[in-house]
Structure formats: C-alpha cells, structure tokens
C-alpha positions as CSV (number, residue, x, y, z in Angstrom):
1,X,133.0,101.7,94.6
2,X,128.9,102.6,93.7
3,X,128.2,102.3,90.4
4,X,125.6,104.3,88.7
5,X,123.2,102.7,85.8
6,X,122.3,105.0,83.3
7,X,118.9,102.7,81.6
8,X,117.1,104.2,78.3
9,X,115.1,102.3,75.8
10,X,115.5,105.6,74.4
11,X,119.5,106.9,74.9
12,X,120.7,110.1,76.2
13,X,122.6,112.3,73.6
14,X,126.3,111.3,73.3
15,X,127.0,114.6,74.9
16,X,124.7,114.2,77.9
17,X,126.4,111.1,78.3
18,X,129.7,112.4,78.1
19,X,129.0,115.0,81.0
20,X,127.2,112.3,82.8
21,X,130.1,110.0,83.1
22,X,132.4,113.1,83.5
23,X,130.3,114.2,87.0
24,X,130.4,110.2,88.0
25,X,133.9,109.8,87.7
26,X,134.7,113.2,89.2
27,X,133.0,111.7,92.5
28,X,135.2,108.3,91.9
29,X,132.3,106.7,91.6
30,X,131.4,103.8,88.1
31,X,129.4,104.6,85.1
32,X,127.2,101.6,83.6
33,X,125.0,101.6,80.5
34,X,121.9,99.6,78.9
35,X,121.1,101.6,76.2
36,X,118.4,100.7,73.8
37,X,117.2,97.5,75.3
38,X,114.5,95.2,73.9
39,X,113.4,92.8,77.1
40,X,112.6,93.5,80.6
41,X,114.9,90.9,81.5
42,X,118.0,92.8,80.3
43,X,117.4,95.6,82.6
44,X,116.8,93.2,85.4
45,X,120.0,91.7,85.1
46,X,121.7,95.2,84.7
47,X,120.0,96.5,88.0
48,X,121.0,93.6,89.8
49,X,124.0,94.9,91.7
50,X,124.0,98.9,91.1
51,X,123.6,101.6,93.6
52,X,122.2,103.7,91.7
53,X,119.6,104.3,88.5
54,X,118.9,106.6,86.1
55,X,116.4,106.3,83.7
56,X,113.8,108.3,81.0
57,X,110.7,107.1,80.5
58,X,111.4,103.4,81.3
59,X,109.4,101.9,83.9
60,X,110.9,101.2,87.2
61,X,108.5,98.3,88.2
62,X,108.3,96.5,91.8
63,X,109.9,93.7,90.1
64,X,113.1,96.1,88.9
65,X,113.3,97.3,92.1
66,X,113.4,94.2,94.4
67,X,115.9,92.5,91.9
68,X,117.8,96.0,92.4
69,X,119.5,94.8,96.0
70,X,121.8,97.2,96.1
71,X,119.7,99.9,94.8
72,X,119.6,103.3,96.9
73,X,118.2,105.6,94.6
74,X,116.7,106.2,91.5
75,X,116.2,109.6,89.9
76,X,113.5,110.5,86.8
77,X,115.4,112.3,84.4
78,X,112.3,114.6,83.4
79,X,109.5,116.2,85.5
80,X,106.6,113.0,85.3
81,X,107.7,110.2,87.8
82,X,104.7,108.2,86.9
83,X,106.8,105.3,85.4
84,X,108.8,104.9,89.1
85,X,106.8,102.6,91.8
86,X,107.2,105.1,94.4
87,X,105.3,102.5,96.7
88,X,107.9,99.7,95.9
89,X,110.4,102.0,96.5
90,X,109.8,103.0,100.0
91,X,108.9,99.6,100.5
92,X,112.8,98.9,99.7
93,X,114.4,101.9,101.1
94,X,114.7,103.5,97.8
95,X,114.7,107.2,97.4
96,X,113.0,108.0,94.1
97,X,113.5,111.8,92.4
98,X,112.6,113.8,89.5
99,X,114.3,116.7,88.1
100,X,112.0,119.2,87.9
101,X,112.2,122.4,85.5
102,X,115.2,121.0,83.3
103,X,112.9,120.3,80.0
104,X,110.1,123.1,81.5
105,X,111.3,125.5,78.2
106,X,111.3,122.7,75.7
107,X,107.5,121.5,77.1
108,X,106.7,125.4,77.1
109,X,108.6,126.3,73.4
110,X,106.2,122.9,72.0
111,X,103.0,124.2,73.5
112,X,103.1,127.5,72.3
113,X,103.7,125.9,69.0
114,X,101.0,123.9,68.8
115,X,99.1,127.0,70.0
116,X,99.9,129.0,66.6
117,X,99.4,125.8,64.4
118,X,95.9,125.8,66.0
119,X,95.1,129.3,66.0
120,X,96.0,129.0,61.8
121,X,94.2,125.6,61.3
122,X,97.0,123.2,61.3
123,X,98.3,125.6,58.4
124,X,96.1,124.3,56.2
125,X,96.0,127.1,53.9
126,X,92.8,128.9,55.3
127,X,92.4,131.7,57.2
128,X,93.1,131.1,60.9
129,X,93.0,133.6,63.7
130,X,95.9,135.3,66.2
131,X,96.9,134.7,70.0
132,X,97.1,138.6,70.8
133,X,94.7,139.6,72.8
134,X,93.4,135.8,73.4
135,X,92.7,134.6,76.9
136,X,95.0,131.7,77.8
137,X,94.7,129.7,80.9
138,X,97.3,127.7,82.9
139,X,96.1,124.8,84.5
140,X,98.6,124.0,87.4
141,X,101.6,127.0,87.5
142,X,104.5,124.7,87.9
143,X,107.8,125.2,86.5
144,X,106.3,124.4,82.7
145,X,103.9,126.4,83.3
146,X,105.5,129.4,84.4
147,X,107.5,129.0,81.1
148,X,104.3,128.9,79.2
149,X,102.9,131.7,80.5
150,X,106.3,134.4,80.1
151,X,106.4,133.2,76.8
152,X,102.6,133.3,75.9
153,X,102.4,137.1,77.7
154,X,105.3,137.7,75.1
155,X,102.7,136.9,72.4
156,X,100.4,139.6,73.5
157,X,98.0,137.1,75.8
158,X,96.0,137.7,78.2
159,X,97.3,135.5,81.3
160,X,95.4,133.0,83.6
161,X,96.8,130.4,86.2
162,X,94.7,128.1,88.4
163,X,96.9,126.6,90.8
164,X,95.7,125.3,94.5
165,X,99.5,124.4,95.4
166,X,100.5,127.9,94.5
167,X,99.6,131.4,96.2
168,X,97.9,133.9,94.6
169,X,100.6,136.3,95.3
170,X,103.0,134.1,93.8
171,X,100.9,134.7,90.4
172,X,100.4,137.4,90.9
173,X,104.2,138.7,91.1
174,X,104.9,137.0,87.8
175,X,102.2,139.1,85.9
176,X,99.9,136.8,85.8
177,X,95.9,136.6,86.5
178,X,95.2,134.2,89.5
179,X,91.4,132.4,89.4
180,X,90.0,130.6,92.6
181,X,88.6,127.2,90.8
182,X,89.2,125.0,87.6
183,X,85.8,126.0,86.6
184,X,86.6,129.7,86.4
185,X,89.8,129.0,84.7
186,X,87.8,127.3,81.7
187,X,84.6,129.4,81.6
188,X,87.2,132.5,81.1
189,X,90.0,131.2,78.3
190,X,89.9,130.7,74.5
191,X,93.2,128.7,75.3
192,X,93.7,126.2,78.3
193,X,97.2,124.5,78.6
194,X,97.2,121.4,80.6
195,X,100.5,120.8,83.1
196,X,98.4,118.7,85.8
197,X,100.5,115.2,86.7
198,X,98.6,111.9,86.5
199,X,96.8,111.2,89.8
200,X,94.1,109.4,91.0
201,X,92.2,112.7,91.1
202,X,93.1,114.2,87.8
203,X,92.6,111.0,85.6
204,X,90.1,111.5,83.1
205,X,89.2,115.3,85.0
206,X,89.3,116.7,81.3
207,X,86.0,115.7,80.7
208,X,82.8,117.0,79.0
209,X,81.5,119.5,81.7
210,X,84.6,121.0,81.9
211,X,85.2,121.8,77.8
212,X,81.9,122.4,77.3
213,X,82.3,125.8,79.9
214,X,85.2,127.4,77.5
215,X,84.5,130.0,75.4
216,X,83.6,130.4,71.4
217,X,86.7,129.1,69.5
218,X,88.3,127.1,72.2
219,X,91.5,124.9,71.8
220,X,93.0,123.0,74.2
221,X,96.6,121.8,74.7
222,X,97.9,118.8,76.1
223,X,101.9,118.5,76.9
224,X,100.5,116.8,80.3
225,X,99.2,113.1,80.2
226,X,97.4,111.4,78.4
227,X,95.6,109.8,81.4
228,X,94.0,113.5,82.8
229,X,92.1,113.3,80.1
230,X,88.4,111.7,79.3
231,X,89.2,110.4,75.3
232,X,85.0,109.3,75.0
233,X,84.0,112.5,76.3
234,X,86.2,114.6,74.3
235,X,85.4,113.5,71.1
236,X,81.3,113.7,72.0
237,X,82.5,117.7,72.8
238,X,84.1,117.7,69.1
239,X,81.5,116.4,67.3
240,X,78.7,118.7,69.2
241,X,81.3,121.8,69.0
242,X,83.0,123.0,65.6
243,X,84.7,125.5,66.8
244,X,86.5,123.2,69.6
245,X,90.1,122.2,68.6
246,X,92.3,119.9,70.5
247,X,96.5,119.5,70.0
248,X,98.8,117.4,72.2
249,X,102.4,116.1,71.9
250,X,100.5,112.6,73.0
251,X,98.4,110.0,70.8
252,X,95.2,109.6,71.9
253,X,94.1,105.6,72.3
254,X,91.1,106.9,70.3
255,X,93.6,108.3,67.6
256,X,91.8,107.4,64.5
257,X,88.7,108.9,66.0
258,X,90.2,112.1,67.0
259,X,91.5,112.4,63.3
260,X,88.5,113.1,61.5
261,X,88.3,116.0,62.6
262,X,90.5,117.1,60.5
263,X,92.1,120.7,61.0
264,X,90.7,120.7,64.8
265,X,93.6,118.3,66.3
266,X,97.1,117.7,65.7
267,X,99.0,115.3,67.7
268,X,102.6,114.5,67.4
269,X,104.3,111.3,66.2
270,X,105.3,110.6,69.8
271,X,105.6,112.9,73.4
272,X,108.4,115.2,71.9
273,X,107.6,117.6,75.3
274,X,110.9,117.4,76.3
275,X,112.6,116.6,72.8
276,X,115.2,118.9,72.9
277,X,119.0,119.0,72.9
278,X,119.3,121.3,75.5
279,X,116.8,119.4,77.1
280,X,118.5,116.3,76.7
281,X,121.6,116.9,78.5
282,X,120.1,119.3,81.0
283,X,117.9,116.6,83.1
284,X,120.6,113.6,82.4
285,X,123.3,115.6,84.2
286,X,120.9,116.9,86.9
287,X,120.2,113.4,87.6
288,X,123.7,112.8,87.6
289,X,124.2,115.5,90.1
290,X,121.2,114.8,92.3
291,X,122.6,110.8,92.8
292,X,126.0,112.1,93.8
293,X,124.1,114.4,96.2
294,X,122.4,111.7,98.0
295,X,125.0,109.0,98.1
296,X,127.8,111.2,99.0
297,X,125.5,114.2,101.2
298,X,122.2,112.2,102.1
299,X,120.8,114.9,100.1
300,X,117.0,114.2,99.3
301,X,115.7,117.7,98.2
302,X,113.9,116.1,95.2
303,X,112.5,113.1,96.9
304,X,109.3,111.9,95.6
305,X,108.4,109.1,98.2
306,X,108.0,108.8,101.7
C-alpha cells in the first residue's frame, strides 16, 4: 500500500485534513501525519519510508529527500516551490509539483487590501487618497495576478500587466493594458503589484532604478518574495522620496529600518498571502489529488523539475 505524508510545521485546517485523508483512502491508498514539528530530525524519520509528501512551507532539503527512499513525489501545497530542492529531486527520481491558482484569490483579496490601507495612510486618521482612476501595474500576469487585476478593475483602476511568458493578446482579452518592458510598467503606475517567483534573475530586481521611474505618490506591494527585492536600496528610495510607500504580507530583514517611516509601510505579522480558509483546504486537497494522479495515472501536469 503507498502511504502519503502530509508534513506542516504549520498544520492544515481540520477540514482540509479531513478531505485529504477522505481522497487518500478513496484511492486505498495510507494517510500519515507530522504536524507541528520542532526538529529536522523528526521529519527525516517520518520521510523515511513514504511514497509520497505533502508539505506547506517546509523545506524539502537534499538531505529530506535522499533519506526519503521510497519517495516518488512531492507536491507544494501553494503556488512558491522555492522551499523543494528541485535539483535533489531529479537527482532522485522525484517529481516535485505546485498547485498553482488554489490561494491566487486569497493573495489577490490581501493585496488589494493593503492597496486601500496605503492609499488612506495605514488609516492613520489623515486624509488619504482613492484607487479610482489610479494606474496599477501587474508585474508577472499569473494566476494571482489575474485575480489582482479583475478585482482592482472592479475598484475603478486603470489596468497594466507586464508579462514576457504571457501574450499580449492574452491581456488583452481580459481587459487589461499590455506594456512591452518592466521599465514601462513602472514609469506608467501609481500602484505596482509584485507576483514575480524567486529566481536567480529576479533577486534583488526591485531595486533603486526601477522605483525611482514610478510616478508621484507611488506604493508598491509585495505578496511575492521577499528575495526579488533590493532591502538597502529600497529604503535609500524612501528616505529621498516622501511620497513613496511600500506594504507587503512579508518582514523585511531590515524591518526596524523600514518602520520609521511610519505611515509609508505596513507589513504583516507573518506571509498571510494565502491565509485563508478557503484557501487552506483548496491547495491541501489539490495536492491530495495531484499525488493520486501521478501514482495511480503517471500524471505530471504540474511538474516542476526535469
């Protein structure tokens, strides 16, 4: 019989659970759980002879992986896969997925909060502006940021998307305004709102240059990674720029830095993105579903490795 390890430092909802064990049994396949763990060496002795792994935001190491001997797939319950070791998994025959656009409204719901606590000072008490008629700019038109932008156009914004993995046409069809570089994206938008992953090309690409383009009363929003963007740089913007404000559902490292500046940043306790209940259940159970795919179809539709 394959058994299936569901491993979160931070657990599932009851109720995801409950379907997830429901999908696993209905494919007479075993449910395991490490919930709440405190040590890498608990999970390494839970991984040790399962066939399958599904996890949050816990790291799936080289290590986890080659004590995993049995192992044949893990799955990212989100839409980031940057804590998998894609390399260690192809390297052990692994298949390694995500389940992309199950939390894309709770990440887009958060962002365009964070927009309207911006726009009115952190509600502060004084007088802050709207986002009709504001210029908002997507930067990557994934499945989050498809959600952000139906939403935002339903707050009376003006539209942009820079994308160079999607079509024009394909923004186009969705109402929204396609730009041909990053550089136009910023120059044009009052509001940017980050959904680039964590690559070696996009670390640290928030920088200076690219802040500095964006318009009078600029804000930018962060329900990405806190990796894409340049911390030092940032905060020389903020201190050169008043009217620059900055809000993310991630602490900066420079936190106490960023702070100072009062009623121009907000950042949440911890990455509540994809913090919802319907969000929750939604990716746990995809997950589910995607791992009975593969072991029982050789389905790998949402393969992230080679």
């Amino acid at each position: 019989m394959k058994t299936i390890l569901v491993a979160t430092d931070k657990p599932f909802a009851k109720v995801a659970i409950d379907q997830i064990e429901a999908i696993v049994k209905e494919a007479g396949f075993k449910l395991e759980l490490l919930e709440k763990y405190t040590s890498k060496d608990e999970l390494l002795k839970a991984v040790e002879k399962v066939n399958a792994i599904i996890v949050r935001s816990d790291i799936i190491s080289k290590e986890i992986v080659e004590a995993a001997k049995e192992l044949q797939i893990v799955v990212r319950a989100g839409a980031g896969y940057d804590n998998l070791d894609l390399e260690a998994c192809s390297a052990n025959n692994v298949v390694a997925m995500n389940t992309p656009g199950q939390n894309a409204n709770a990440v887009a719901e958060l962002a365009l909060g964070m927009m309207v606590m911006a726009a009115r000072n952190m509600f502060n008490g004084a007088a802050g502006t709207e986002l009709m008629g504001k210029k908002l700019g997507i930067h990557a038109y994934g499945n989050v940021g498809k959600y952000v932008a139906k939403i935002a156009k339903g707050f009376g914004m003006e539209v942009y998307a820079f994308d160079p993995f999607v079509s024009e046409e394909k923004i186009k069809a969705d109402g929204i305004i396609p730009v041909a570089n990053v550089d136009e994206l910023y120059k044009t938008c009052q509001y940017v709102s980050l959904h680039i992953p964590a690559t070696e090309t996009t670390k640290k690409s928030i920088n200076y240059n690219l802040l500095s383009k964006m318009p009078k009363g600029a804000t930018l929003v962060n329900t990405a990674r806190k990796e894409v963007i340049n911390e030092e740089e940032v905060l020389k913007l903020m201190e050169e720029r008043v009217d620059f404000k900055y809000v993310s559902d991630i602490s900066p490292d420079a936190k106490d830095q960023f702070l100072k500046f009062d009623s121009r940043v907000f950042f949440t306790p911890k990455k509540l993105g994809a913090q919802t209940a319907e969000a929750n259940v939604n990716a746990g159970v995809a997950a589910a579903r995607q791992i009975i795919d593969f072991l029982k179809n050789g389905n790998e539709t949402f393969r992230l490795n080679k």
